[in-house]
N, C-alpha and C positions, 0 to 999 in steps of 0.2 A: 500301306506304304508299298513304294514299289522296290522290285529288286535293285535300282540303282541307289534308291536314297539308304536302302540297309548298306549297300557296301559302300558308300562314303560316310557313313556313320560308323562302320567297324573299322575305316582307316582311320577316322578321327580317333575311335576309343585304344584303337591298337597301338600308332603312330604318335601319332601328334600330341593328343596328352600327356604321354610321358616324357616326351620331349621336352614339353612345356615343363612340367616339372622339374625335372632335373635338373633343366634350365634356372628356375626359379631358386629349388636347393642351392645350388652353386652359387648364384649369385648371393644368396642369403650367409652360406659360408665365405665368402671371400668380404663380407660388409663384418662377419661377427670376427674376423682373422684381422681386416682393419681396426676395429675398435681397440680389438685387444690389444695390437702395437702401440694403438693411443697410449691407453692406461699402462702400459708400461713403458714408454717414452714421460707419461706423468710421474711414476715412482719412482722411474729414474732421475727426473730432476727431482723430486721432495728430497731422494736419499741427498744429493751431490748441493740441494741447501742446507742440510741436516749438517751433512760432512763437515762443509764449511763454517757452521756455525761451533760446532764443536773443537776445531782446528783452533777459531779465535777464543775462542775459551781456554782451551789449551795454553795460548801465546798468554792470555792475562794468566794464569799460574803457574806458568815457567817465570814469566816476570817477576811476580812477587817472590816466589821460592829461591830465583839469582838474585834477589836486594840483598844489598848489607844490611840494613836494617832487618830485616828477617830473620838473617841466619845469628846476628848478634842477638835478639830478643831467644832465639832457640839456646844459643850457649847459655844466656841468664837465667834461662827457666831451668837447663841442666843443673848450673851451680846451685840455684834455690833447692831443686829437689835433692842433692844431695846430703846440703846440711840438715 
């Protein structure tokens, strides 16, 4: 080899390879920083149907627990238990 082709080959190994890499790194970190917003833009909607789903569960046993029929079957079950 001649003396020109080692020193464009030591500016390749010097320079430009790491360049490329860390090029590459970065990119690779801002794809794994994307994804991760994904999956938590996804848990944050699971939580916020979760939420919701418990909220109308919630609304059905408030309902039943404000019936008059409820709270009258709980007095008769007091009066039974006492006699």
């Amino acid at each position: 080899m001649d003396e020109g082709m080692v020193f464009v080959l030591i500016i390749l190994f010097a320079f430009v390879l790491p360049i490329v890499m860390v090029g590459t790194w970065t990119s690779h970190k801002k794809e794994m920083a994307k994804a991760n917003t994904n999956l938590n833009n996804s848990e944050k909607q699971n939580m916020q149907n979760e939420l919701a789903a418990v909220k109308s569960r919630l609304e059905v046993l408030e309902a039943i627990v404000t019936d008059k029929k409820y709270q009258l079957n709980q007095e008769i079950s007091k009066l039974k238990a006492v006699d």
